[in-house]
N, C-alpha and C positions, 0 to 999 in steps of 0.2 A: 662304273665305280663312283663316280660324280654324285649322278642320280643317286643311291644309293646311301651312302655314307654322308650324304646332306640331308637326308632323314634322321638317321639317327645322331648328327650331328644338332639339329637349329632343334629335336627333339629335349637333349639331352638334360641342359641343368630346368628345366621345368619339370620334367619326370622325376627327377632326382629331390629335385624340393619337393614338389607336391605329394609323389607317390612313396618316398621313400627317405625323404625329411631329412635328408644331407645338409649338413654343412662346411664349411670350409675344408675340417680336416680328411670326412668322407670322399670330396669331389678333388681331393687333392691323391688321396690313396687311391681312387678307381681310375686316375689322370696314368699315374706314375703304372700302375698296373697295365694299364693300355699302351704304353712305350716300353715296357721290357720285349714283346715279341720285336719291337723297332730294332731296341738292343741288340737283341737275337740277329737280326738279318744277315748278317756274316754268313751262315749255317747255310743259309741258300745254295753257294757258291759250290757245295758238295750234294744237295741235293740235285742238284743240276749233273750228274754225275750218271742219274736215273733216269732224268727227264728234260727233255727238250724245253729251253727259256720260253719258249709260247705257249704251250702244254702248261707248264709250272704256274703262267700267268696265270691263266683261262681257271685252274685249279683253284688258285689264291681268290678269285671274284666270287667262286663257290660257296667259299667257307664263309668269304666275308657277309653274301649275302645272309645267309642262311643264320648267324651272330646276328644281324640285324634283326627277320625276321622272329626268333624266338625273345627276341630282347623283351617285349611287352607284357611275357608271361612271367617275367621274375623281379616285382616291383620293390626286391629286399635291398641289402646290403651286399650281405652275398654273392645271391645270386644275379644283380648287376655284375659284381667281379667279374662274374665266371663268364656271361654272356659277351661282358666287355673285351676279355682277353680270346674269344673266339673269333669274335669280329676283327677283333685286332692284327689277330697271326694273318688272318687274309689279308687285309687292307695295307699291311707292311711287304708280307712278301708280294705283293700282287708291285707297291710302289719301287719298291728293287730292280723287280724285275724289270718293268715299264721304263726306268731310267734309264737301266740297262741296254735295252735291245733299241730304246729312242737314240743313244749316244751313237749304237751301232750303223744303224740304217737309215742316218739324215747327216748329210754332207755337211761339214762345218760350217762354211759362208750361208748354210740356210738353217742351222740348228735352232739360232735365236725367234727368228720368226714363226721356225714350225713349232716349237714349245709355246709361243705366243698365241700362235693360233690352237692348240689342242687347249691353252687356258679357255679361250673364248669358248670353244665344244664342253668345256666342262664347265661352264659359265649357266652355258644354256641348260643343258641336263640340272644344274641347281634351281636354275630357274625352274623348268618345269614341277622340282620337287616343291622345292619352298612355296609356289604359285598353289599347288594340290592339298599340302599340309595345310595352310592359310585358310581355305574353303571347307576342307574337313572339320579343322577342331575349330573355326572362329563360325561359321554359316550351317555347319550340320552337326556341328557337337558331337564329332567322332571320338571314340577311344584313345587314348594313346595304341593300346595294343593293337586297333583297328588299321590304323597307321603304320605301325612296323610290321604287320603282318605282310599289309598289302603289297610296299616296296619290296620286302625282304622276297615275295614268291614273283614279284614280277621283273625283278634283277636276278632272279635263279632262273626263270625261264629266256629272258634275253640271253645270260650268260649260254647255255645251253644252246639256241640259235646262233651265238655266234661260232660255239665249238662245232658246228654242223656246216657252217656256210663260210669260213674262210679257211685257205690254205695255210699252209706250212712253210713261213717263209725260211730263207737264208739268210745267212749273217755274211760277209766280204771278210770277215779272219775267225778266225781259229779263237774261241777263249780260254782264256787259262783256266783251269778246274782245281787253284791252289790260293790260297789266302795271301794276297802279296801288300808288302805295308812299301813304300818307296822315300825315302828319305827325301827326292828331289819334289814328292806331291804334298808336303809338311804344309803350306801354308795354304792350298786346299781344304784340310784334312783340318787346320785351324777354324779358317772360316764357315766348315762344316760344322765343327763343334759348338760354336758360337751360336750359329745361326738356329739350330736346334735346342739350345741353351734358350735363347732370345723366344721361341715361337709358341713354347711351354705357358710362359705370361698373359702370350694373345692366345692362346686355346682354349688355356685353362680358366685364367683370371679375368679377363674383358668382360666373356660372354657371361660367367659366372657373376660379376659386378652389374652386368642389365637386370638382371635377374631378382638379385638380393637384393641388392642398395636403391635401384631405380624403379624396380617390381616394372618390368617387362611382363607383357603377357607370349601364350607363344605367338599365338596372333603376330603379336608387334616384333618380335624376335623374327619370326621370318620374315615380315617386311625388312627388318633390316638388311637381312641374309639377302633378298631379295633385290634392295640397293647394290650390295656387293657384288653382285653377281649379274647386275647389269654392269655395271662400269667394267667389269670381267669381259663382258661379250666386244665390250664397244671399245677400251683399250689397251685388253692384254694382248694382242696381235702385234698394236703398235708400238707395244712398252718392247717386246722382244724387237721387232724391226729397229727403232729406235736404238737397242740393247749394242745390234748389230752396227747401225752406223757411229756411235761412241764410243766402244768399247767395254769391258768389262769394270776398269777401275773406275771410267766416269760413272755408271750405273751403282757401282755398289755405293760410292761416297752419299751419290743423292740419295739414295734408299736409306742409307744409315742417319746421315745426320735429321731427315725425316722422324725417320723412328724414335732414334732419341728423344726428339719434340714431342712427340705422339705419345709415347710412356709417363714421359713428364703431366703432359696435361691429363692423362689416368689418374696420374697420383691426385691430381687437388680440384679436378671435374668436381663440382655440384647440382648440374642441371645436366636430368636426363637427357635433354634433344645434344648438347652440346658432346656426350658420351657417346650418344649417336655416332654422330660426324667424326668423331675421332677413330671410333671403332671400324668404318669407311674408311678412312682414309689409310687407316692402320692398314687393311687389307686390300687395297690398293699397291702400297708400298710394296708388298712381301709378291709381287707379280715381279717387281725387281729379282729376286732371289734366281731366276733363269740362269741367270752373267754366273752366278759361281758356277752351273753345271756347263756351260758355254768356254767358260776359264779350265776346267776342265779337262774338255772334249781336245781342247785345244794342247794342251801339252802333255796328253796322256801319250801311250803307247796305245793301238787298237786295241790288240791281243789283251791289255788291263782291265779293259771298261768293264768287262760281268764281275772279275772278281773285284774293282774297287766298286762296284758300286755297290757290294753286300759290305766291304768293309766302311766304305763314308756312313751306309746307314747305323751302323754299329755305332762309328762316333759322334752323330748326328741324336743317338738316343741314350750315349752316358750318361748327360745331365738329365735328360726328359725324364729319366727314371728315376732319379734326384727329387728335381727341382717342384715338381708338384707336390707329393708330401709335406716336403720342407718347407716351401712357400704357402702351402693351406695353414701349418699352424702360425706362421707370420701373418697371415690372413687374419688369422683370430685375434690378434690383437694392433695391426696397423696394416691395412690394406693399400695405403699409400705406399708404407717401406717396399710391397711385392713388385709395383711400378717401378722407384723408383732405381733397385734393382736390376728391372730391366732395361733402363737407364742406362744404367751402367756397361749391361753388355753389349747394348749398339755402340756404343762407344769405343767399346774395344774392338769391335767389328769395323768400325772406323778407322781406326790402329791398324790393322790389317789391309783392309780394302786399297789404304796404298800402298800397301808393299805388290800391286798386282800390275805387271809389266804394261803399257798402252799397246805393246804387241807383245802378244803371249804366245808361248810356244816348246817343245822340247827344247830341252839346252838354256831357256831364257823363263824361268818359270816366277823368279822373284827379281824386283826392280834392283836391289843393291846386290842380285847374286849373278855373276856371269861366270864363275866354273862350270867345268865339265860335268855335267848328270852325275849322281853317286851311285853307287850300286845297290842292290834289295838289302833291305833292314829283317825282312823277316816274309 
């Protein structure tokens, strides 16, 4: 998935400028389109009704790759949409489900580190991408299309080896195969909203700012990608270990009030390199973002975790579907306000991050709340 969707990812606002002449309002409607299947992810939970959560995965890497691969051949308006939301439906249901059956089959006391550590593996696969992209279109003047070809059939054929050469594991409970919403996972379910809220700005807006404002080439766009995703390899294992020895609300506070800073200095940046650094470090921070699903794992019920985690992606992608539209045409006329915006929402994710117990657990899921668990909302 990594590999993968980091092509078409460090690929994208260069395509779209160059081949396809977007601007703000385009790259903000092809953004928001690409987060409705997020929206959608709930729906998993009944698809799963049909299919084994490993199957469904394996299924979901298909589609994604195969969105990838065709991507090059439709350099419109359009038909970015269409290829965008194909890629998408995979790359969502595939991350559902992957949350899903991770929460399932890694022991609490090791969850933080083992997410730590699959950052780092997915670190590396960036790496290998962005390392490839770099040499094609800067050393041999490859296509774009040449590009997403390539990935998109050599992520269909791994995906395929791996449906051939692993088993079928098991899960230790039973999941629910019903949409359950829990009134005692509210402040969860908050900082899920938020945090999907918040990551819209850095998806959409950052990378799109190298681009525009500081004319990035892609060359230089994946060198960045390429910073990123070294400090990925080297301390997203320890940011989880770490995650594990502090706790959840020490992790989310530093991660927040970080960001905050970071959004801020988007808004009034004037030198490329210094957009740079900030765009690093931004992606650095969001390795923090473990601790919510770590806060989680930890005061869920077992039996929850398939079906919350199609419903957090749902409320993880309210705003996404929002927020880029909305924000491309504020785009158009003060690109600082989109920062500064996002600002804002670390802030409230701040606001929250301490309401999250130093020991989290059923029964004890918010710092000022110690009643009894409620019963299902719905």
């Amino acid at each position: 998935m990594a590999m993968t969707f980091s092509v078409w990812n460090v690929l994208l606002n260069n395509f779209v400028v160059e081949r396809a002449g977007f601007t703000g309002r385009e790259i903000g409607i092809l953004q928001s389109l690409r987060e409705i299947p997020g929206f959608l992810a709930f729906t998993a939970i009944y698809l799963l009704l049909f299919i084994k959560e490993q199957r469904f995965a394996i299924l979901s890497l298909l589609i994604m790759c195969l969105g990838v691969a065709i991507t090059g051949w439709f350099p419109t308006e359009y038909g970015l949409y269409l290829t965008t939301i194909l890629m998408s439906v995979g790359f969502h249901y595939f991350e559902t489900v992957n949350q899903s059956l991770t929460l399932q089959w890694i022991d609490k006391d090791k969850s933080a580190h083992f997410m730590g550590r699959v950052l780092a593996w997915k670190g590396a696969a960036s790496l290998v991408a962005y390392g490839t992209v770099w040499v094609m279109m800067e050393l041999s003047d490859a296509s774009y299309n040449t590009v997403y070809m390539l990935f998109g059939f050599v992520g269909l054929i791994a995906v395929i080896v791996l449906w051939a050469s692993f088993p079928t594991f098991t899960s230790p409970h039973t999941q629910a195969k019903t949409l359950i919403l829990r009134k005692r996972y509210w402040l969860y379910y908050g900082l899920t909203f938020l945090s999907g809220a918040r990551r819209q700005i850095f998806i959409v807006f950052a990378g799109f700012m190298m681009v525009e404002k500081f004319g990035y080439s892609v060359g230089e766009v994946s060198l960045l990608f390429i910073i990123n995703y070294v400090f990925n390899m080297l301390f997203a294992a320890r940011i989880g270990a770490w995650i594990g020895k502090v706790g959840e609300r020490r992790a989310l506070t530093v991660e927040y009030v970080g960001l905050a800073a970071v959004f801020t200095g988007y808004a009034f940046v004037d030198n490329a390199i210094m957009a740079g650094v900030l765009y690093v470090v931004d992606h650095l921070f969001f390795a923090m973002a473990i601790a919510i699903k770590t806060y989680f794992q930890k005061i869920a019920d077992p039996e929850d975790i398939a079906s919350t985690a199609g419903v957090s992606f749902t409320i993880n992608h309210i705003a996404a579907v929002v927020i880029p539209a909305v924000m491309g045409l504020v785009w158009l006329h003060s690109p600082a306000a989109v920062f500064l915006f996002g600002t804002g929402l670390a802030l409230c994710s701040l606001t929250l991050s301490r309401m999250v117990p130093l020991v989290p657990e059923s029964g004890n899921e918010v710092s000022f709340w110690r009643s009894k668990p409620t019963e299902d909302v719905g």
